[in-house]
C-alpha positions, 0 to 999 in steps of 0.5 A, a space after each residue: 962542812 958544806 957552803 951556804 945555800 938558797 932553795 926555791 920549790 913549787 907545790 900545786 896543780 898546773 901543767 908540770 912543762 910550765 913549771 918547770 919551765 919557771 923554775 929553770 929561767 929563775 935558776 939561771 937568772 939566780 946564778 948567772 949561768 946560760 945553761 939549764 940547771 939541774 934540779 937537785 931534788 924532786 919532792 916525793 910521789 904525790 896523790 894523782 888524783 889531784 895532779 899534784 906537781 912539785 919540785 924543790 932546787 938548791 942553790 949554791 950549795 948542796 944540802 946535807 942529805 939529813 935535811 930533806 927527805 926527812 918526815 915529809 921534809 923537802 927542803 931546809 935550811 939552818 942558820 948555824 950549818 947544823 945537819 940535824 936541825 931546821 931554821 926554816 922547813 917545807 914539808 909535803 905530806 898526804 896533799 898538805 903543804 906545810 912551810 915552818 919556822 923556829 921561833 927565834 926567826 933566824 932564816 926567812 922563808 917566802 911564799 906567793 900564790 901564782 894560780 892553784 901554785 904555791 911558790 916558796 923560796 928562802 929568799 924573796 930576791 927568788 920570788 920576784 922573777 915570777 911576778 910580771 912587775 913587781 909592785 911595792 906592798 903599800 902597808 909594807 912600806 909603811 910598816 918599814 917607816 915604823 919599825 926599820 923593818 917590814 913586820 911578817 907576814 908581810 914583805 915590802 912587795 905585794 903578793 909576796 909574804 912571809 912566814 913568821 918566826 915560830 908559825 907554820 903555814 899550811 895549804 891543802 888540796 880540795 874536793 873541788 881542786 882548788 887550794 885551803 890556807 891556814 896559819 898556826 902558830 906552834 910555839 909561844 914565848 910564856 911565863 912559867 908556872 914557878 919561879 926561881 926565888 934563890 939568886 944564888 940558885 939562879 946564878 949557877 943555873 944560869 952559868 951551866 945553862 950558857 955553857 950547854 947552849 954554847 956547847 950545842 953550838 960547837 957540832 961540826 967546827 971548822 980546822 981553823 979558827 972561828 970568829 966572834 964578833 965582839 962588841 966589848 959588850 956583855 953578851 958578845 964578851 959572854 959568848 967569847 969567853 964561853 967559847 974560850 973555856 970551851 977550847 975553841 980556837 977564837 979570832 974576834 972582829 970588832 967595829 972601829 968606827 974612827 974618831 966619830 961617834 963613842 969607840 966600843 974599840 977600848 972594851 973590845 980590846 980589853 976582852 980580847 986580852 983577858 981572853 988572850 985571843 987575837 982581835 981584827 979591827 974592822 975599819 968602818 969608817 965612812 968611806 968604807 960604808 959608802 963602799 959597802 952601801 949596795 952591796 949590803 942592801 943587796 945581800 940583805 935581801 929585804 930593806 933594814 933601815 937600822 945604822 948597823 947593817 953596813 958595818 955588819 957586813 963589813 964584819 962579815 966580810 972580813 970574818 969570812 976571809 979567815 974562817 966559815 963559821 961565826 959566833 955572835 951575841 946576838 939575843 942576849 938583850 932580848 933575853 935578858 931585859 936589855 936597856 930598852 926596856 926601862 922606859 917601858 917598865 916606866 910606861 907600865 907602871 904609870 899606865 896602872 896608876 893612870 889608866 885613863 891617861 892619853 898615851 896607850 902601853 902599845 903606843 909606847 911600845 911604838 915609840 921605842 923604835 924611834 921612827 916615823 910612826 905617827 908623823 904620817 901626814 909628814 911623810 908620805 905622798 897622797 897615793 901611799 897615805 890613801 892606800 893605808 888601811 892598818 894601823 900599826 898597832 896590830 903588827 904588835 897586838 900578838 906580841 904584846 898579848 898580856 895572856 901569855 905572861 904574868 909580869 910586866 917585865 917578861 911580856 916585855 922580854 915576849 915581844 922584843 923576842 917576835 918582833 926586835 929579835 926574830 923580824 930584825 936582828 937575827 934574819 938580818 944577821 943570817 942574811 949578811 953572813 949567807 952572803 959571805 959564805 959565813 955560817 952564824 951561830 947565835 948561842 943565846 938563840 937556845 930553847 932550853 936557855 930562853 925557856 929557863 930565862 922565863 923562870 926568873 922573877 922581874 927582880 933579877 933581871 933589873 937591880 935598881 938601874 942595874 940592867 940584866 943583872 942576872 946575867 952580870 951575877 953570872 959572868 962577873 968571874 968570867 969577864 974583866 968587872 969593867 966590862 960586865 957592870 957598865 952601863 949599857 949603850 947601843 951600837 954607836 953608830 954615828 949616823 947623823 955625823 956621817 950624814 951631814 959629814 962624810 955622806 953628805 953626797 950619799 945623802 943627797 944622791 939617794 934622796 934626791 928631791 926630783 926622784 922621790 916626787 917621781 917615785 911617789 911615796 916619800 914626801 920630797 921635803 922630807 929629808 930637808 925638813 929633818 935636817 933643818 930641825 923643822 920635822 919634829 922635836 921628837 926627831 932630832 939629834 941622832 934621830 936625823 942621822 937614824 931617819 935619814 939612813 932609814 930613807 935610804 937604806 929603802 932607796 937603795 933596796 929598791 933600786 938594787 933588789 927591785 929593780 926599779 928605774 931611777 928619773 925626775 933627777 933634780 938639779 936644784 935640791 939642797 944637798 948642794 949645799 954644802 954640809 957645814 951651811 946645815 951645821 951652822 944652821 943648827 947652831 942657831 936653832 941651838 940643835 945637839 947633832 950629836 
């Protein structure tokens, strides 16, 4: 089974010494190496009349020669190690350029236009070498202050984007030489005409569909175990018994987060030994994640302002000690009405009954990021709020579009799809276990299972306060009871413990007063006024822990990917007081920092 691997190509009219000239210089920046690499596959012949030059290279590894030369196809990548089977594609065909994507987003895909050349990359840490300084995208970074990550087509650097999950993007060549541009999107999550109404059909139709999806998963294991990561939640518990029934040989990782926060250690355990297989306990405590904390945000590729993905990479980190491939549960909440979306469901319903109220469905839909939308004011400096000219409704206009679907629950279900699921949760993932060698394999990323998901009725996905009910239904005998019918929670990560605790110097390092006045886009206040309380109602509690981590996380990207310099260090900030004179600050205003 071969490694992880990047590519990077060109496709375009310009002088072939040039480009090739570019493309090796990146080459030997992106491995270090001081001698000219060798281009490991050129695209096919292309139409002269146009002096259509291009030229595609791997990175890290070879890929499987199924991948490329097939259909037009010149360079691939899949997120699971698969051989017949593309996350992420360019095609070159009859003076088209054509770059795609699966609809579950699960491997980024970059491109930037230099001239009458189209530069694409699998990764955007690539791209920037050909940049003479590369500059923050403004809207970019605002959209990151949203939603804890950067919404496609956009990436947090202008003149650099990003294909969107389930779209392709195509160029073609002009009479006048010169370059045309559209985007298609090929795939669209929607409704089915008929639905199951028998719960007890829907169940055993759902349990054979889980075993086939985790069944297209098994091609090409290693010899020697495999991982999971286990949650002790319902979907990372479905996919560990599911491989179990398979006879794969399992070892699963878990996060064990210390005495701060509330353990998801007791139910990880409790699978593991109905499951009979082995569980690591990964530490990931805070001197662990201060450890961690660059090097996550340089494998990450792009910033992820969410509290999990350091101790991601911790997982991967240890999985990739013992093993090549990794299974997670990663799409199971999107598929099957996770948590999230009762507040939604209570927001529909009101905005029927209340058409005229002052709060819209998409600004509800906003809020479920728990970020800095609405608050813009507050949060940055002139020059960043001068620049915005977007609001971030339209980011989630698309996924939102009530056409494609009938209930109020499976619109919901289409938009944690494109935009929780295929912008956060799964490139992060790949991007974390690339960065260990680790191939990822995410059994509920399946076409024929999430396309049979649009088939059942709204009822059985919510029971009451009963979430993914169906999915329950269908596990129950596979899965210790107190596992399956608890009640959902999130991630714990304890993130505003950690920071006005443990981190309380990363905090103050990463957001020092002096540098984000010099850096010009955060307000310099920012992070004082948050942990004093003084922010927002709204945005207290854990939500200081989420906003503080999220202000960081972008620090840290900037300075580790893009390079930027660091000056205007401040002597006097308030991170030198002591974290405990902020606890006792809180207690005053009566503040649960939970």
């Amino acid at each position: 089974m071969s490694n992880p691997y990047q590519f990077i190509g060109y496709w375009g009219i310009d002088s072939p010494d040039q480009l090739e000239a570019a493309l090796t210089n990146i080459l030997v920046a992106a491995t270090g190496l001081k001698t000219l690499i060798q281009v490991k596959k050129s695209i096919n012949k292309l139409s002269e009349n146009y002096a259509l030059n291009g030229r595609v290279a791997y990175i890290g590894s070879n890929p499987p020669p199924s991948l490329a030369n097939k259909d037009g196809i010149i360079a691939a990548l899949s997120a699971s190690g698969f051989y017949d089977s593309a996350d992420a594609w360019v095609k070159v065909e009859n003076n088209h350029l054509t770059l795609g994507r699966e609809p579950f987003g699960r491997v980024p895909l970059y491109w930037t236009k230099q001239g009458k050349v189209i530069w694409f990359a699998s990764k955007l840490q690539l791209l920037l070498p050909l940049l003479k300084t590369p500059e923050v995208n403004s809207h970019g970074l605002y959209g990151y202050s949203c939603f804890s990550y950067v919404p496609t087509p956009l990436t947090p650097v202008a003149n650099i984007f990003s294909v969107a999950a389930g779209t392709v993007e195509t160029w073609q060549v002009t009479s006048e030489h010169d370059l045309t541009h559209t985007t298609h999107r090929y795939y669209q999550w929607q409704s089915a005409s008929v639905l199951i109404q028998d719960e007890d059909e829907a169940v055993s139709q759902l349990q054979i569909r889980l075993k086939n999806a985790v069944h297209r998963q098994l091609e090409n294991l290693p010899r020697e175990p495999v991982g999971v990561f286990l949650s002790g939640g319902l979907d990372s518990s479905t996919i560990a018994a599911l491989l179990v029934q398979a006879g794969v040989k399992v070892k699963a990782y878990t996060l064990d987060f210390g005495l701060a926060g509330v353990s998801e250690v007791p139910y990880a355990e409790q699978v593991a030994d109905y499951l009979h297989i082995p569980l690591v306990k990964v530490d990931a405590t805070p001197r662990r994640i201060k450890q961690a904390i660059q090097a996550t945000a340089t494998a990450l590729d792009l910033p992820f302002g969410d509290g999990v993905t350091v101790p991601l990479y911790l997982l991967c980190q240890a999985a990739s000690q013992e093993t090549r491939v990794i299974f997670n549960g990663e799409g199971g909440d999107q598929l099957f009405a996770g948590w999230t979306n009762k507040p939604l469901i209570a927001a529909g319903v009101y905005n029927q009954e209340h058409p005229g109220g002052n709060t819209g469905f998409t600004q509800q839909y906003l809020r479920t990021f728990h970020r800095l939308w609405g608050y813009e004011e507050r949060v940055f400096q002139n020059q960043i709020k001068q620049a915005l000219s977007i609001q971030p409704e339209q980011w989630l206009a698309e996924a939102l579009e009530p056409k494609f679907t009938t209930t109020l629950l499976d619109r919901l279900r289409r938009a944690t799809l494109m935009l929780k699921g295929a912008q956060n949760i799964h490139p992060r993932a790949t991007n974390l276990a690339f960065s260990h060698g680790l191939w990822v394999r995410s059994p509920f990323c399946d076409i024929p299972l999430s396309e049979w998901t649009f088939q059942v009725p709204g009822e059985f996905y919510l029971r009451g306060a009963c979430e993914k009910y169906i999915l329950k239904r269908a596990v129950e005998s596979w899965l210790p009871p107190e596992v399956v019918w608890r009640e959902k929670r999130g991630m714990g990560v304890p993130l505003t413990a950690w920071c006005l605790n443990e981190l309380w110097s990363e905090v103050g390092y990463w957001l020092n007063s002096g540098i984000l006045a010099a850096e010009g886009r955060w307000q310099p206040q920012l992070p004082l006024q948050l942990i004093k309380g003084e922010f927002s109602a709204y945005l207290r509690g854990r939500r200081v822990g989420e906003i503080l981590w999220l202000l960081i996380m972008w620090q840290v990207w900037r300075r580790r990917v893009l390079n930027e310099t660091v000056s205007e260090y401040s002597g006097l900030h308030p991170f030198w007081l002591p974290s405990r004179f902020w606890r006792w600050y809180w207690k005053l205003r009566a503040v649960d920092v939970v």
